[in-house]
N, C-alpha and C positions, 0 to 999 in steps of 0.2 A: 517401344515401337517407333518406328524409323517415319518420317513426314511422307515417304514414298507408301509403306505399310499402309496407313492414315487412311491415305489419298484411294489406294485401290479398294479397302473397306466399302469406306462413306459411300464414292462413286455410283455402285450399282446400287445402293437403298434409294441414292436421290433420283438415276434414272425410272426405278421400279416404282417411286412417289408421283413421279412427272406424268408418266403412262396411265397410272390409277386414279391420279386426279382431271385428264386431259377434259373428259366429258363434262364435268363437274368445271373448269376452268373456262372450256368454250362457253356453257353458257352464262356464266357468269360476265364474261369479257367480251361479247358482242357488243359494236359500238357503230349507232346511227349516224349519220354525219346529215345534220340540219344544211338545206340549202340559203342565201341568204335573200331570200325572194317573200314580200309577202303573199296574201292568197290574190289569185286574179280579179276576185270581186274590187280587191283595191286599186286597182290600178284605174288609169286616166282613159284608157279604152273601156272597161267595162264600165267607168261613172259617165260615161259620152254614151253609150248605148242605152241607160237608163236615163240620162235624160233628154233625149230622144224620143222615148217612149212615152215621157211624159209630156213631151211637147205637142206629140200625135195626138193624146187622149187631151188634152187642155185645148183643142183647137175647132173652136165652135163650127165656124162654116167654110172647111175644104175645098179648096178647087183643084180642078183636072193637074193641074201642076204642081201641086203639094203635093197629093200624091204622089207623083210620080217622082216629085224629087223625092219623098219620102222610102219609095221602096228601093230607090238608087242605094240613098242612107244606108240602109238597113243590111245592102249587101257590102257597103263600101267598111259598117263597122261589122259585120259576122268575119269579113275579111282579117283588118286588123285585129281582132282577138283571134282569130286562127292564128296569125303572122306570130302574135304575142307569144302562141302556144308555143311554137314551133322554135321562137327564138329557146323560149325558157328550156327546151328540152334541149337542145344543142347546150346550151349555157351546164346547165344540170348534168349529161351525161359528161362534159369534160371536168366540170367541178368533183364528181364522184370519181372518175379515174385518177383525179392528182389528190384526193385526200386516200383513197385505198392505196396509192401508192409512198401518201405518208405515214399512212398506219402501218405496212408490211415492213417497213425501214424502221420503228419505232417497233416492232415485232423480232424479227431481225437482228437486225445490226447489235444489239448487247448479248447473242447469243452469239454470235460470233465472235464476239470483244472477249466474252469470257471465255472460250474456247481459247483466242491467241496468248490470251494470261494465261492458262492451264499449263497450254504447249512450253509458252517461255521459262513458267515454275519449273517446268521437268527438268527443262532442258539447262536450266541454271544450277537445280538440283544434282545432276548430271555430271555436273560440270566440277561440282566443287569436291563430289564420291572422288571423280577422278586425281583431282588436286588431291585429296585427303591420301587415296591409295597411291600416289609420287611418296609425297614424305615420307612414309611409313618406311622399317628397315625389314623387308619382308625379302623372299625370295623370288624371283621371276615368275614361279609357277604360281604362289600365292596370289599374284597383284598380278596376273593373267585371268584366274580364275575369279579373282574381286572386279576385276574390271568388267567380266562378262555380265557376272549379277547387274552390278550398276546399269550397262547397257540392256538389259533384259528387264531390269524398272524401269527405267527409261521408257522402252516399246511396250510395257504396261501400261505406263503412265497415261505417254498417246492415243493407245487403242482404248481405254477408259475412257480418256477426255472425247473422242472422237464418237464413242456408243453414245454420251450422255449429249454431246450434242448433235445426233441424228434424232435422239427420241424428243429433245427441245425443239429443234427444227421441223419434225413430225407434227407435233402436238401447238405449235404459232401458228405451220399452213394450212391443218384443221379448222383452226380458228379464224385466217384469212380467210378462206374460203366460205363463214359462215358467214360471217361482216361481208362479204359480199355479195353473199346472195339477200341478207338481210336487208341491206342497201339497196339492192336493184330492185324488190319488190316496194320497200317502201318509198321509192322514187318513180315506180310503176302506181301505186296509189296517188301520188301528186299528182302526175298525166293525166291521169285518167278522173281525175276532181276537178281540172280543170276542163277536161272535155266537159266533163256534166254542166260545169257551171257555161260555158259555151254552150252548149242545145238548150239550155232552160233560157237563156236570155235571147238566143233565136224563136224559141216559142213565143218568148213577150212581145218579140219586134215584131213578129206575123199577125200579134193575136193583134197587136195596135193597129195596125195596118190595114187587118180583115175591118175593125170597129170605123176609120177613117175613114175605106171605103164605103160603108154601110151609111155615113152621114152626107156621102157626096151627094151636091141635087145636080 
């Protein structure tokens, strides 16, 4: 059996393996891409807002202007951890666009590479039929007829390599497309852990607030 024979065999089993395994592959091959942020509890805005609160609640006897610098405070840090938020999402969605757009290239790009090896094998294979049917001492009609084969493996060759990678190509943009919807929700749960933790420490700075005014004489 001739490497062109070979070639057209194998080709449709691995395409028919690629399609049957794709489900099985996407979910296997979903991949989270961590941002490199810690949680907002840590940051230097939200350790200023609790100690803040603690300075409201440790503050024995209040005047009319503690207060009121006090609830200034309170809007001036609700402020800055919004601002926080709002960076980090900005930051986060261009971080998740340039890592999904390194994951698709690393998806990608070796299906491609194997395709322009398939095409060049053929086409070298191709190449050398042709040399082989020169030498030979055959007659016109024979090494007309041999040369047609050869170019007819040839455009096998290609339309094989081209099936198998539509159905590669198929079955990576399935998978991009999972990683990134998986990505977008799990980068919608950050957001949105960060809001919470934003309204819960807006609770604490009202609740100190309401308690400071309650000691004012």
């Amino acid at each position: 059996m001739s490497r062109f024979t070979k070639f057209l065999v194998l080709v449709p089993l691995t395409a028919f393996a690629l399609l049957a395994g794709a489900a099985t592959s996407q979910a296997a091959h979903v991949k989270l891409f961590h941002p490199p942020h810690s949680p907002l509890a840590d940051t230097s805005a939200f350790n200023n807002a609790q100690k803040h609160i603690k300075r409201m609640d440790e503050k024995g006897k209040p005047t009319k202007n503690f207060v009121s610098f006090s609830s200034r405070k309170n809007s001036k840090l609700v402020g800055k951890l919004n601002a926080k938020r709002q960076q980090r999402n900005q930051f986060r969605a261009s971080f998740l666009a340039s890592k999904l757009s390194e994951y698709r290239n690393e998806r990608i790009s070796p299906i491609l590479r194997r395709y322009d090896a398939r095409i060049a094998a053929a086409k070298a294979e191709y190449q050398r039929d042709i040399r082989r049917i020169n030498e030979k001492k055959e007659s016109p009609r024979k090494k007309r007829a041999a040369k047609a084969r050869a170019a007819n493996q040839l455009q096998a060759a290609v339309n094989a390599a081209t099936q198998r990678r539509a159905a590669s190509l198929d079955a990576a943009n399935r998978l991009i497309a999972a990683t990134k919807r998986a990505n977008e929700e799990f980068f919608k749960r950050i957001s949105e852990r960060d809001k919470v933790q934003i309204k819960q420490i807006k609770g604490r700075l009202r609740a100190a607030l309401a308690r400071l005014r309650s000691r004012l004489k």
